[in-house]
C-alpha positions in Angstrom: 15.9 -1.4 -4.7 13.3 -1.1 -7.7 13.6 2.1 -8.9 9.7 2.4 -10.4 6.7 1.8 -8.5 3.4 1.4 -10.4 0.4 1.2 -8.8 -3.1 2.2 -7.8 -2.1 4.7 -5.9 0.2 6.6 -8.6 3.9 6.4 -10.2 6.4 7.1 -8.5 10.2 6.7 -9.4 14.2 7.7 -9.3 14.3 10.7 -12.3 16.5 10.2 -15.2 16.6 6.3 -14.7 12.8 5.2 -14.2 10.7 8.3 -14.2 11.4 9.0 -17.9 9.3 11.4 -20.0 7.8 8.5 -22.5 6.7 7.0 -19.4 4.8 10.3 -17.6 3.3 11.3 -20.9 1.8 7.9 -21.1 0.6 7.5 -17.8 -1.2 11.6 -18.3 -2.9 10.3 -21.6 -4.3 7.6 -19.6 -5.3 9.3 -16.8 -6.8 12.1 -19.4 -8.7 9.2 -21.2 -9.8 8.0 -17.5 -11.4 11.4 -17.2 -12.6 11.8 -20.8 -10.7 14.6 -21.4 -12.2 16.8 -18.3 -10.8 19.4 -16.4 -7.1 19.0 -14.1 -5.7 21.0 -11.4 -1.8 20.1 -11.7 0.4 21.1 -8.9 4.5 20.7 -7.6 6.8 20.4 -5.3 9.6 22.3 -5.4 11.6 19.3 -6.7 14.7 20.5 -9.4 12.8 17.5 -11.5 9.5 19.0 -10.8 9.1 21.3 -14.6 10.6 18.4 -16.6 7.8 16.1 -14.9 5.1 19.3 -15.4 6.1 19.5 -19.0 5.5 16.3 -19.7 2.4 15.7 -17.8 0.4 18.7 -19.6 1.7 17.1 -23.0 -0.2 14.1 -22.1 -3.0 15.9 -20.7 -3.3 18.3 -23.7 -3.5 15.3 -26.3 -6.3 13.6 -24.3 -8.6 16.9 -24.4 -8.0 17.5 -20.8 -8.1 21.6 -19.8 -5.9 22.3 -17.0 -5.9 24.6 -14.0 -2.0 24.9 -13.5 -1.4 26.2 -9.4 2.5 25.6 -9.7 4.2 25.4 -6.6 1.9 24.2 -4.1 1.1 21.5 -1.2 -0.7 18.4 -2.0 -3.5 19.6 0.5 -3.8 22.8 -1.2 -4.1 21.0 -4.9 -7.4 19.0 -3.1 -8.5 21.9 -2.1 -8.4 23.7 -5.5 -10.3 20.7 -7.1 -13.3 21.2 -5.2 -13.4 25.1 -4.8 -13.3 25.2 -9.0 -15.2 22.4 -9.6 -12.6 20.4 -11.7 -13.0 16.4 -12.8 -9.3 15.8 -10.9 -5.8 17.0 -10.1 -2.5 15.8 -10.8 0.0 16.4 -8.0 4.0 15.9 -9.0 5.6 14.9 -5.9 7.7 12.2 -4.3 6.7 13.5 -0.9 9.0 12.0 1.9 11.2 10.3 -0.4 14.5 11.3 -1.3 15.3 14.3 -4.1 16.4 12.0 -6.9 12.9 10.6 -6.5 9.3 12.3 -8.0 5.9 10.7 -8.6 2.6 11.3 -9.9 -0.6 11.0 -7.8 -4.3 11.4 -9.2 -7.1 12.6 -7.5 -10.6 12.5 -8.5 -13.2 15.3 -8.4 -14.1 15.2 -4.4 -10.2 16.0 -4.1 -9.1 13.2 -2.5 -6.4 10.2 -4.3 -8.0 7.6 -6.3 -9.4 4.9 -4.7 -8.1 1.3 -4.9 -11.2 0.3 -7.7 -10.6 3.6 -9.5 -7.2 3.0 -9.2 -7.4 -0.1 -11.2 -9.4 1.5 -14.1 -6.7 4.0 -14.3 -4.3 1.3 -14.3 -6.0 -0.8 -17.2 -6.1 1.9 -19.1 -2.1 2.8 -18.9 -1.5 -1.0 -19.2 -4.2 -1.6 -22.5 -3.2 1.6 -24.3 -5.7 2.8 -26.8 -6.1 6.2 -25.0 -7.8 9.3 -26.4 -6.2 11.8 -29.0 -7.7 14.6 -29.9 -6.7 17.1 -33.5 -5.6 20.8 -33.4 -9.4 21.6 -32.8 -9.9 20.0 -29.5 -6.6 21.1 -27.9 -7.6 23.4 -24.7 -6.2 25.9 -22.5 -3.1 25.8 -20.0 -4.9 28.5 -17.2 -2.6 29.3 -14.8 -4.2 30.3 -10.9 -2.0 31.6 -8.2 -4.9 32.1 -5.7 -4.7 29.0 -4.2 -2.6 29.5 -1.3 -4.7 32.0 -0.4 -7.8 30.2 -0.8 -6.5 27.2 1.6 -5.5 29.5 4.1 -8.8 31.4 4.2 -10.4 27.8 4.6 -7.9 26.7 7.7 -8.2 29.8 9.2 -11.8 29.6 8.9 -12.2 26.4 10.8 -10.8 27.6 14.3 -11.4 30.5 16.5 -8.9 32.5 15.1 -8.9 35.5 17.3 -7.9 34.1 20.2 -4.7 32.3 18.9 -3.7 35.6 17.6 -4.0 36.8 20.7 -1.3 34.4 22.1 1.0 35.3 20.1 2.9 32.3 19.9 6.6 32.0 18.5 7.1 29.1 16.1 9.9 27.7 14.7 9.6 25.8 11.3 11.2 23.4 8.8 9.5 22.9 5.6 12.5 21.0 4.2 12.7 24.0 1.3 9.6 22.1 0.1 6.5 23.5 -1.3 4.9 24.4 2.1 7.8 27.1 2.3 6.1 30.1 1.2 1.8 28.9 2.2 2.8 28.3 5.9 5.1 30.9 6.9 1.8 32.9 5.3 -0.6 30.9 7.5 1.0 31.4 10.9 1.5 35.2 10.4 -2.1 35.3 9.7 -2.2 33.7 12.9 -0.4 36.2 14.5 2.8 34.0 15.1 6.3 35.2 15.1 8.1 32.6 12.6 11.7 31.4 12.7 12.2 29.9 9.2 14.5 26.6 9.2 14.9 25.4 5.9 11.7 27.4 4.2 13.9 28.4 1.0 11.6 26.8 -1.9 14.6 25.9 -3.9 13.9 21.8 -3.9 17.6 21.6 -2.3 16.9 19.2 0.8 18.6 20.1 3.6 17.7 16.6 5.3 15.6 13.3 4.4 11.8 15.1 4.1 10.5 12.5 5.6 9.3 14.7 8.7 11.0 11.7 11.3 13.5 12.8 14.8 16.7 11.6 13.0 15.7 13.7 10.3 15.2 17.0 12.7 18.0 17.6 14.3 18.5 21.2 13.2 15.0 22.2 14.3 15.2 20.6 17.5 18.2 22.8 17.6 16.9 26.1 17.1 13.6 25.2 19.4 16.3 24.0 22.4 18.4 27.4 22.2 15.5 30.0 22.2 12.6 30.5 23.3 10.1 29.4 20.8 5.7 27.7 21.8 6.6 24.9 19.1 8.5 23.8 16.1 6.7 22.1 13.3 8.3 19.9 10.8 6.1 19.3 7.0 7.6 16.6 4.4 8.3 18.1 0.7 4.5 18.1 -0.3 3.2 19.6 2.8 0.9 17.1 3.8 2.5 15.4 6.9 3.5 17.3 10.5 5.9 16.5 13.2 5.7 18.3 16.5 8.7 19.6 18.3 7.7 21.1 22.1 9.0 23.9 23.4 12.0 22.6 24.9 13.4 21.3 21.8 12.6 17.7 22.4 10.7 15.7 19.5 7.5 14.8 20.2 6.5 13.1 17.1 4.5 12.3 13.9 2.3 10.1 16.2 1.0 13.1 18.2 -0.3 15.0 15.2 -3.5 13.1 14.8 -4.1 12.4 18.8 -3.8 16.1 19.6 -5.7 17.8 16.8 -8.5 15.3 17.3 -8.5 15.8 20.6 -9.1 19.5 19.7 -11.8 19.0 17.1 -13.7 16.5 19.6 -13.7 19.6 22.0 -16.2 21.1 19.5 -17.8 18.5 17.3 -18.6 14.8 18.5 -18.5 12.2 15.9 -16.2 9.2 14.9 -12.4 9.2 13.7 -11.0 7.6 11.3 -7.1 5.9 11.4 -5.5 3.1 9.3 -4.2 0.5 11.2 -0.7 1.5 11.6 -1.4 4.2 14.0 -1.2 4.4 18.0 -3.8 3.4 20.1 -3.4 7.2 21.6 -6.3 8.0 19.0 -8.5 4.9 20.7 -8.1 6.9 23.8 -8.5 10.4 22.8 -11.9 9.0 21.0 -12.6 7.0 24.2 -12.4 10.1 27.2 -15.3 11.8 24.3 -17.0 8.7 23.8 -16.6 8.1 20.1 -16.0 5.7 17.6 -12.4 5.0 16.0 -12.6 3.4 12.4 -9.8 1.6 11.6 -8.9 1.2 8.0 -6.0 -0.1 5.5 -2.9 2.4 4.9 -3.5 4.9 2.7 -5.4 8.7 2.8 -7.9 7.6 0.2 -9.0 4.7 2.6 -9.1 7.3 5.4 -11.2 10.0 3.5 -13.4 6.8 2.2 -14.3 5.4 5.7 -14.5 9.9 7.1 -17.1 10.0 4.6 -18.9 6.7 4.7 -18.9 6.7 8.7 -19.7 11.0 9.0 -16.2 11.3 10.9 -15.6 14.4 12.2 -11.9 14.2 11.6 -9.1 11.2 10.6 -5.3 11.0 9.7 -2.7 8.4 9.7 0.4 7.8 12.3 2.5 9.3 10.3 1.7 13.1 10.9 -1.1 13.1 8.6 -4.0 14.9 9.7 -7.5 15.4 7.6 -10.0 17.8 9.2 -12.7 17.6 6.2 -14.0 20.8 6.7 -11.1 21.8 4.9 -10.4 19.4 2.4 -10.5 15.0 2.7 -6.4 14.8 2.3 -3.9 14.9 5.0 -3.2 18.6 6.0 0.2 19.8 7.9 -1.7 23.3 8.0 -4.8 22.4 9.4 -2.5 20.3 11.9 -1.2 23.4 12.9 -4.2 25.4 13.2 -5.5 22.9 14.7 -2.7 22.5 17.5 -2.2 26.1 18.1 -5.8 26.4 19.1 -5.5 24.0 21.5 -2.6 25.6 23.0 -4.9 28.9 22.5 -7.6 27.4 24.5 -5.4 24.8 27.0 -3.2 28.1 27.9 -0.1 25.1 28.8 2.7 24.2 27.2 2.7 21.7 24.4 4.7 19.2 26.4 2.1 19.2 29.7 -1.1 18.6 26.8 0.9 15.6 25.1 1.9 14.2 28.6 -2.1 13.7 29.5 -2.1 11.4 26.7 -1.4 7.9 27.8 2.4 7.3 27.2 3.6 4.4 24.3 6.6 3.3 23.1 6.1 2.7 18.7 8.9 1.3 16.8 8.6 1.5 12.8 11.2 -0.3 10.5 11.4 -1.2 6.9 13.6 -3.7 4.7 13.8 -4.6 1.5 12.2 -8.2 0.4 11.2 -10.3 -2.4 7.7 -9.5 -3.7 7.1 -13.0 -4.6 7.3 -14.2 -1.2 4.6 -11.8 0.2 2.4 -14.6 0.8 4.2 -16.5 2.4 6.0 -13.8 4.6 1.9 -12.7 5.9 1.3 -15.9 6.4 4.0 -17.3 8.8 3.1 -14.1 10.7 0.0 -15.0 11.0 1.3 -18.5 12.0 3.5 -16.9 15.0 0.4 -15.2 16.4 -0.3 -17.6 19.5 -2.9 -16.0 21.2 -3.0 -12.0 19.4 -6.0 -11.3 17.5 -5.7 -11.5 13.9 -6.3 -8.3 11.5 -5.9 -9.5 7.6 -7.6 -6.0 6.4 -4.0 -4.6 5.4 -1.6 -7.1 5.7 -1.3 -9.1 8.8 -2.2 -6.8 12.8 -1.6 -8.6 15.7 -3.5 -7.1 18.7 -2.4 -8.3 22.4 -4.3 -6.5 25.5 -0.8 -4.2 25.6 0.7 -4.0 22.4 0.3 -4.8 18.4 2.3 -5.3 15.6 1.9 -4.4 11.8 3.5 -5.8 9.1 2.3 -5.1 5.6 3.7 -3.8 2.2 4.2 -0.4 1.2 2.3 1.7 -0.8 5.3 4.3 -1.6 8.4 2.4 -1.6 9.1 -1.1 -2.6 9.9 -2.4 1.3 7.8 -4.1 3.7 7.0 -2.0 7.2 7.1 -3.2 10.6 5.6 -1.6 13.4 5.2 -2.4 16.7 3.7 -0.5 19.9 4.2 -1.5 23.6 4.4 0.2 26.5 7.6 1.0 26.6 10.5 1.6 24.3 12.4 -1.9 24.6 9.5 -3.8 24.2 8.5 -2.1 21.1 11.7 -2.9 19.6 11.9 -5.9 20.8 8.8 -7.0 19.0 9.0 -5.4 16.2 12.9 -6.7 15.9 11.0 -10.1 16.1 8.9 -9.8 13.4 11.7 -8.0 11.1 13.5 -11.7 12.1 10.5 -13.4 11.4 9.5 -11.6 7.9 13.2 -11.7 6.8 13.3 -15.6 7.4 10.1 -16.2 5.5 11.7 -13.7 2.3 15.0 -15.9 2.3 13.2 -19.2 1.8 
């Protein structure tokens, strides 16, 4: 497996191999330069890498001109959020998210809060790749401020968005992992303010993993452990940045990523009507949550930045991705884990059931999600013998290659985060989601190995 990932979307690589600190220094003059020396917000996960990276970062930063807003620790939906509340030209977030610990990356966000876009992206990119970038003498080197109101100031704006009052007066016991990642001290915070009793699992912000942080059910176990043998509302599961949410019910049992998006839209459509947006890798439970309100879904290519593009283009009242990320822009346009759970606990606030009976009124699916490794120069060829196999499916080139039949779809594209293509498939039922999406791993393999 490649061990660096460039690309529009940010750097992102294994410390001490790829991730070096030539390499981060370069890439924060160049993004310094892209903002002509303006103003960051720089943030971290709790990552053991995560002040090596920092270091290096506001080196890069400082030379270019750039003044800089450091929050520390915080989520990446906190860092958007600080962007727009001081005004700043961008943020630097230092974070491998859901990836393992010997991994850390960079991702840039512009001045509305949200990750570069594709075009922007590129400028960055040309920049990194053409060199030249801007210095500046003793006389132009600014400030390091450091600001430690920013987890307040995001949980002011969650709590602000949902009627607060009555899901303190619920309340609820809730059971949490935050993977010892940087959402262990902000949401703890949050759902006290929301009058919750909180059973930390894993909310030590130390960087030490307990488990993969990608926020998946084989990933869970402990969690579903400690829902199972007490008596707990819900259990919620954040990746290391804070920005994705699985669901746990109150049984113990694993609802799932997928949930996150249906059920808090579902909540926000109680009170606003207006489109959502999803990228294309997400269930068609969001078609039908916007279908019983009679709203538009936008489907867009993988990526938040695509999401918050089409939110704001479209006036969407809420949007999110399949993989537990949720974006209620009244808070900030990056996915949220804390909004998510606001957003969830006010619907069991209002619903007054359990979280199980409100996700089992959402039609059921089967989604089956796979990755492999395969060679980049055969992308081509791999999208189009998939579009080749597609016999009577309607064809989706926006992001790789969808194919939609009346009952099911499959999506198989590249990643953004990891060098591996993704597979996923939904049907109505578990076997014949695997099923199809074991066919179009088949399929996709052959093509690589030819």
């Amino acid at each position: 497996m490649d061990s660096l990932m460039i690309g529009v979307s940010g750097i992102r690589g294994i410390v001490g191999r790829s991730l070096t600190p030539e390499l981060l220094v370069r890439f924060a003059l160049a993004y310094g330069t892209y903002l002509d020396g303006g103003s960051v917000v720089v943030a971290r996960d709790t990552r053991t890498s995560g002040d090596m990276i920092k270091h290096s970062v506001l080196a890069g930063l400082l030379s270019a001109g750039c003044s800089i807003v450091d929050i520390n620790i915080c989520p990446t939906p906190t860092t958007s959020v600080m962007i727009t509340e001081l005004g700043a030209d961008g943020g630097v977030v230092i974070t491998g998210s859901h990836n393992p610990i010997e991994w850390n990356a960079l991702k840039f966000m512009g001045s509305d809060g949200v990750c570069l876009s594709e075009q922007e992206g590129r400028v960055l990119l040309d920049i990194y790749y053409r060199g030249g970038f801007a210095a500046v003498d003793w006389s132009g080197l600014r400030e390091v401020e450091e600001n430690r109101r920013a987890l307040e100031i995001h949980i002011e704006r969650v709590i602000a968005n949902i009627d607060a009052d009555r899901v303190r007066a619920r309340r609820f016991r809730v059971a949490l992992d935050s993977c010892n990642g940087a959402g262990s001290e902000i949401t703890p915070l949050l759902l006290e303010r929301l009058g919750c009793e909180v059973t930390r699992v894993h909310c030590t912000p130390n960087g030490l993993f307990p488990h993969n942080p990608e926020p998946t059910f084989e990933h869970l176990e402990d969690l579903c452990q400690v829902v199972g043998e007490g008596t707990f509302d819900v259990g919620f599961a954040q990746d290391a940045d804070a920005d994705r949410l699985s669901i746990i019910d109150e049984s113990g049992r694993h609802i799932g990523e997928e949930y996150t998006l249906a059920l808090a839209a579902r909540e926000i459509l109680a009170t606003r009507r207006g489109p959502i947006a999803a990228n294309l890798s997400t269930s068609r439970m969001i078609d039908d949550v916007a279908a019983a309100s009679d709203v538009e879904v936008v489907r867009t290519k993988v990526g938040e930045a695509n999401v918050a593009a089409a939110m704001k283009a479209h006036g969407c009242v809420a949007g999110g991705e399949g993989n537990g990320g949720i974006i209620d822009p009244r808070t900030c346009y990056t996915r949220d884990s804390l909004s998510g759970m606001a957003l969830l606990l006010e619907l069991l606030a209002h619903r007054e059931k359990t979280i199980s009976e409100i996700a089992s009124e959402l039609p059921s699916y089967a989604i089956c999600k796979r990755k492999f490794e395969y060679r980049r120069a055969k992308l081509q060829k791999i999208l189009q013998t998939v579009k080749d196999s597609a016999d009577d499916a309607r064809i989706n080139e926006l992001d790789g290659v969808r194919l939609d039949w009346p009952d099911r779809w499959v999506h198989v594209r590249p990643s953004n985060t990891e060098p591996a293509l993704r597979v996923i498939a939904e049907a109505p039922d578990e076997a014949a989601a695997e099923e199809l999406c074991d066919r179009y791993i088949e399929i996709s393999d052959a093509a690589s190995s030819h």
